[in-house]
N, C-alpha and C positions, 0 to 999 in steps of 0.2 A: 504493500500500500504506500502513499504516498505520504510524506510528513506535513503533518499540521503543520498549515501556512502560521508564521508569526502572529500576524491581528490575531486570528482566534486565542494563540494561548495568551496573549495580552487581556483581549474583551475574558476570557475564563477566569483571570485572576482578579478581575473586577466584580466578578461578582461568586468570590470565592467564598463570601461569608456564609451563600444560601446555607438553612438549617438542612440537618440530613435527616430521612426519617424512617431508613430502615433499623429492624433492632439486629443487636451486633453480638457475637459467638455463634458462626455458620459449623464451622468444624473445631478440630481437635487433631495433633499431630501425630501419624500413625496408628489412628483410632481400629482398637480392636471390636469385631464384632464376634458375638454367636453366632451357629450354622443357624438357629432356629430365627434368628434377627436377621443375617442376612438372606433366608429363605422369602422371610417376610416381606423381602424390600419388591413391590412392584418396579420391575425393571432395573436395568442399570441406573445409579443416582444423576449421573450427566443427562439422560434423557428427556428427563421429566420437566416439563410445565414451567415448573416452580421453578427450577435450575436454570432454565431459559429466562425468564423473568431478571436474576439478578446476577447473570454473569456476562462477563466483557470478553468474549473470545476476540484474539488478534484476526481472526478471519472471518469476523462478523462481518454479514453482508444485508447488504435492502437497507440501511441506515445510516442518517447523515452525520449523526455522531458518533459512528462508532469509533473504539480506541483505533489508533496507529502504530503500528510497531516501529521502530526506529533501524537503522543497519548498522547501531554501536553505540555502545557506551558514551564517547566524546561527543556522538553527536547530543543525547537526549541533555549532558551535563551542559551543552550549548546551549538548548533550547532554556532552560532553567535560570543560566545568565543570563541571556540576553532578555530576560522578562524581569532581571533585577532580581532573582529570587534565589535559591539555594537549594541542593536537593537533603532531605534527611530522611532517616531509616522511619517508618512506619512502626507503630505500637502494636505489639500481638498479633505479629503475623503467623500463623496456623496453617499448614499445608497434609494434604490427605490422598490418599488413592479416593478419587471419585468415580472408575471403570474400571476394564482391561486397558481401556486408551485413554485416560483421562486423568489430570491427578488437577485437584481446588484448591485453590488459594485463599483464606478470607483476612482480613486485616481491620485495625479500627480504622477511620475516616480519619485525617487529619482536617479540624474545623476551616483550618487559611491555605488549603492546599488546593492548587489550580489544575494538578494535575499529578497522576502516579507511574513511577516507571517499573517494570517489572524486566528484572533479569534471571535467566537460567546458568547453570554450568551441567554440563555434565561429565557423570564420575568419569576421572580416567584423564580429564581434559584439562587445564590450566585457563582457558579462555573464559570469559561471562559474554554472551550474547545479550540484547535486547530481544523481549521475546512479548513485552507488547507495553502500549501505553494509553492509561486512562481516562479518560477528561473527567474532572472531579466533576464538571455538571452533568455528565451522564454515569456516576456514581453515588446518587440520591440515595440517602440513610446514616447513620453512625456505624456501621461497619460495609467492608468492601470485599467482594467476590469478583475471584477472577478464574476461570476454568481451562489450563493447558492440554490442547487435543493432541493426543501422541501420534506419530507416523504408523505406529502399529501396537499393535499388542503386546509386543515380544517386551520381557521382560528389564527395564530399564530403571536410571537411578539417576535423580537430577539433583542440583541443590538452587534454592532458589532466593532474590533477597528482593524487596519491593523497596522506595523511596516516592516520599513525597516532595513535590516542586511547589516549595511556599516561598511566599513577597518575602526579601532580605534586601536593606538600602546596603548592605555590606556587600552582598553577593558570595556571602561565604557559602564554601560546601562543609559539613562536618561530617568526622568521622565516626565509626562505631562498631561495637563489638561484631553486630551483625553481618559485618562484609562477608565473613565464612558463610554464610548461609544456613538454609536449614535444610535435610536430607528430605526427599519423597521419589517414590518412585511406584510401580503398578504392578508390582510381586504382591500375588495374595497366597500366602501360607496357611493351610490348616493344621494344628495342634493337635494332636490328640493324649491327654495325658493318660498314660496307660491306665487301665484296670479302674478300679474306683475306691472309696475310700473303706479301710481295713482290709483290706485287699494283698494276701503274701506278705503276714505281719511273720517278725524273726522272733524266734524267741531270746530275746536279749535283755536281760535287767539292768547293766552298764549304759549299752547305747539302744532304746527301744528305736525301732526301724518296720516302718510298713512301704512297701513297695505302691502300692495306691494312694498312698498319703505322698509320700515321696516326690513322683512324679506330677503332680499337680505343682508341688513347691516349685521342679524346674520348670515349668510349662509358664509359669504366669510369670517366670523372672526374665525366661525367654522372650514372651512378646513384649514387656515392656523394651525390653535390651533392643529387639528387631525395631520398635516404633521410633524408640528415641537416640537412637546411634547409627541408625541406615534407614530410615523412615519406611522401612516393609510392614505392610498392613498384615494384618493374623485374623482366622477365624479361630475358634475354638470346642472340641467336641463337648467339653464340658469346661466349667469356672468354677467349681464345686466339689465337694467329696460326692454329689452323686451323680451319676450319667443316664441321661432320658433320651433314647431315639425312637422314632417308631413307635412309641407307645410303650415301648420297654425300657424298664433300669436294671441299673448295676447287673448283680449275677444273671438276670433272666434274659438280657441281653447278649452278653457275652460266652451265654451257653448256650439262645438259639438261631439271634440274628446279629451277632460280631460286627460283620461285614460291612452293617450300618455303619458303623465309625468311619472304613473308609468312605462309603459315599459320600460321607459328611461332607466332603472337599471335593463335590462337583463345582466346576467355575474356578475352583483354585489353581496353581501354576503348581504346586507343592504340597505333598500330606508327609506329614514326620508324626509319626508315634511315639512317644518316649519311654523308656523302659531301662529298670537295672535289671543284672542278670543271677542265673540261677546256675548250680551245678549236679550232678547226679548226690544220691546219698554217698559219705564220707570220700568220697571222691580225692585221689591224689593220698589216700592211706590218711586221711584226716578227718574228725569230725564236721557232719555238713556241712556247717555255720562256723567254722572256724580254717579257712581255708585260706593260703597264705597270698599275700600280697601280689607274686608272681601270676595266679591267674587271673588278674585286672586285668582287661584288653577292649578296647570298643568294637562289637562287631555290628556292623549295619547292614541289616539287611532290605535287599531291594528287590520291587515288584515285576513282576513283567514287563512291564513298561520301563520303569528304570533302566534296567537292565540294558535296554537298546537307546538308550537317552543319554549321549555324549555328555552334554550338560548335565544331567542330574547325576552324573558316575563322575564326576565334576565337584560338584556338590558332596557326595558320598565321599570322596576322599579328605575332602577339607575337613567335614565337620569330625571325622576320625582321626585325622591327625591333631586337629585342634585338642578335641578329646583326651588322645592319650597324652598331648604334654599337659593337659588341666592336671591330668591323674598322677602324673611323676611329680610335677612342682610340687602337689598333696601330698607325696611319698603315700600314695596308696597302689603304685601302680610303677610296674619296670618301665626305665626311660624309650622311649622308642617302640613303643607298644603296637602298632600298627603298619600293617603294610600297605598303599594303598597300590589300585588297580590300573590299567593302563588300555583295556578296552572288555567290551563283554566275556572274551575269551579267556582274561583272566578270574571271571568272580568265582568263589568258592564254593564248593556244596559245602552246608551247614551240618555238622553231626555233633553226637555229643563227646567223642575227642577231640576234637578241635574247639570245641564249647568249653573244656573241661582241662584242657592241655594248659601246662606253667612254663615253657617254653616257645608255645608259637604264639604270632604276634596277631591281634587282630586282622581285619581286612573284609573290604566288602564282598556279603556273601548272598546265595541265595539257596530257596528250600521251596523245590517243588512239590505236589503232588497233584494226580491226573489231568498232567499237563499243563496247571495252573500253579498260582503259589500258595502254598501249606499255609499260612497266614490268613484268617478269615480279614483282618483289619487291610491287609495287603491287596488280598480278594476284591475287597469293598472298592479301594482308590482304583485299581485299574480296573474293573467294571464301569466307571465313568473316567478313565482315561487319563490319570494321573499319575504321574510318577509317584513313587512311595516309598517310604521309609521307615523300617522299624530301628531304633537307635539304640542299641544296648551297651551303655555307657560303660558300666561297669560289676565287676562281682557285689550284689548286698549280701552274701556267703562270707565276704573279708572282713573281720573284724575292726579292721582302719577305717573301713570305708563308712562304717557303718557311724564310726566316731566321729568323722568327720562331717558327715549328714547333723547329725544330732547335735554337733557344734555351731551350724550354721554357714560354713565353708563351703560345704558342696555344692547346694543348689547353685549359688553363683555365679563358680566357678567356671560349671558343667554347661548354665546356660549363656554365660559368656564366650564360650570356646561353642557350643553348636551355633549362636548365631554370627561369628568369626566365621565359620565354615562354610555357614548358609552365604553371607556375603563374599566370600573369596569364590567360590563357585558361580556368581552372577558376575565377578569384577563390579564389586561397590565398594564405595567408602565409606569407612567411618565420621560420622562429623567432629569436626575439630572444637 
């Protein structure tokens, strides 16, 4: 498009005072939803009505005011001087996955701002582009929506920073913390935190340890880590010690329709299950639950899908190797614990010596049966076509591990290094 002639952003900043009279908090950064919330949602959020009503797309057309996008940086900071004014960083600006191709911007209104400039970067990139510009008089309200249409679906990672262009007799520009940006990007991951609650309780009087309790602890440490450090959106199978799909919970679920969990993550890019592991009884000439540190190893196993998904076998390696350094720094776990893979032909059939063995290293695996995968939750994701991931982090059989849980170290850790993993397998970054 072409740049707004001078006069206009002159005449905009004269009547910069108009009141604004929309209400303000559109979104929330990385906002996690439920399956059963975003089942609920009639349609993709960008489609809708309402969405159309209060967003400034750069390729808005049929309108005589709509924003213009700018071809740089120096230019838009031109346009700002030369109206005598300054640009500064906008208050609460909040960005979200709004689609598979769409990520929302909302910010508060600046009251004397004649106009907003909106820049992207993307991960990977050192450059900030202009990626559109507002005229505060077609930004009516005390908060401001702006909605980024992606070139596609494919999974991607921006950072983004908005200014406003208020009257300054100085013409200063200020700076601020915000110039790093804030991450978003249109990866939606489904959660599933294993089992549900009391769920593969140890018997431990020292460090009490439940495996369904457990996994919910990394599940919610996880999506926060995804929302606020790489801005990847998350659904979730549950938020709760209990789990309800289909009409079923906890046990009666996962005794006759599992599989629901993976569907759960239809529409999602990614299903991760999360899970610690188990070993046969006294296994390695040791009591069950007392089994030594050496058989910590992350084994990930992946779905039929996965399995031919360069990318997600991508993915699978990061978050295992991430994993086993979480687990050595812990000293719950021998350094270098995982092998990772280098195409389908290397993934491993799963058994229970190699489940059970204090010498081999983890490594992404896989466990069929009748041609499908052995996994009802595995089952589920690639029936709708999803790559999948069961994530067995580590032995709760190790008495360390189970200490370190109970200390409050592990959940952390664990979900700090899967969502390290998640993002090194998209090429994202972390925000600074």
């Amino acid at each position: 498009m072409k740049k707004m002639p001078l006069p206009a952003l002159v005449a905009a900043a004269l009547v910069a005072a108009v009141v604004l009279g929309v209400a303000a908090g559109f979104g929330a950064t990385g906002v996690a939803r439920t399956f059963e919330q975003l089942a609920g949602a009639a349609g993709e959020k960008s489609a809708s009505n309402e969405k159309d009503a209060r967003t400034h797309a750069a390729s808005d057309q049929g309108s005589g005011t709509a924003p213009e996008a700018h071809d740089g940086r120096e230019k838009s900071e031109g346009d700002a001087m030369a109206s005598g004014g300054e640009l500064v960083n906008v208050e609460n600006l909040q960005v979200e996955r709004a689609s598979a191709s769409s990520i929302e911007l909302t910010w508060d209104a600046a009251g004397n701002a004649t106009a907003y400039e909106v820049e992207r970067r993307a991960a990977g990139s050192d450059t900030w582009e202009a990626a559109a510009r507002i005229d505060a008089a077609d930004a009516a309200g005390t908060g401001v929506a702006w909605t980024d249409e992606l070139d596609s679906a494919e999974p991607q990672q921006y950072f983004y920073r908005v200014r406003a262009a208020v009257p300054s007799a100085q013409g200063e520009k200020r700076a601020s913390s915000d110039d790093a940006g804030i991450p978003a990007s249109n990866l939606l991951v489904c959660l599933d935190p294993g089992h549900y609650a009391g769920c593969n309780e140890v018997p431990d009087a020292e460090s009490p340890y439940c495996e369904g309790d457990f996994t919910l602890e990394v599940a919610l440490a996880l999506r926060d880590e995804l929302a606020e450090t790489y801005g990847v959106t998350c659904v979730m199978t549950r938020e709760t010690g209990s789990i309800t799909l289909g009409g079923m919970s906890d046990e009666a679920l996962d005794n006759t329709a599992i599989q629901l969990r993976g569907e759960a993550a239809a529409d999602c890019d990614l299903f991760i299950s999360l899970h610690t592991n188990a070993n046969l009884d006294n296994a390695n000439g040791a009591p069950t639950f007392e089994q030594p540190t050496s058989i910590t190893k992350p084994i990930v196993l992946a779905n039929t899908v996965a399995a031919s998904d360069e990318r997600a076998l991508a993915v699978a390696n990061a978050i295992g190797e991430e994993v086993a350094d979480a687990s050595a720094r812990l000293g719950i776990a021998r350094k270098g614990a995982f092998d990772p893979v280098r195409g389908p032909q290397e993934l491993r059939t799963w058994s229970d010596a190699f489940n059970d063995s204090t010498t081999e290293n983890g490594t992404v695996s896989i466990r069929r049966w009748n041609g499908g995968d052995y996994y009802g939750v595995l089952r589920g994701a690639a029936n709708v076509s999803v790559p999948g991931f069961i994530v067995e982090h580590g032995h709760h059989t190790v008495p360390e591990m189970r200490q370190a849980a109970a200390e409050g170290t592990l959940a952390p850790a664990w979900a700090e290094a899967d969502a390290r993993g998640i993002a090194r397998g998209y090429g994202f970054e972390a925000a600074q």
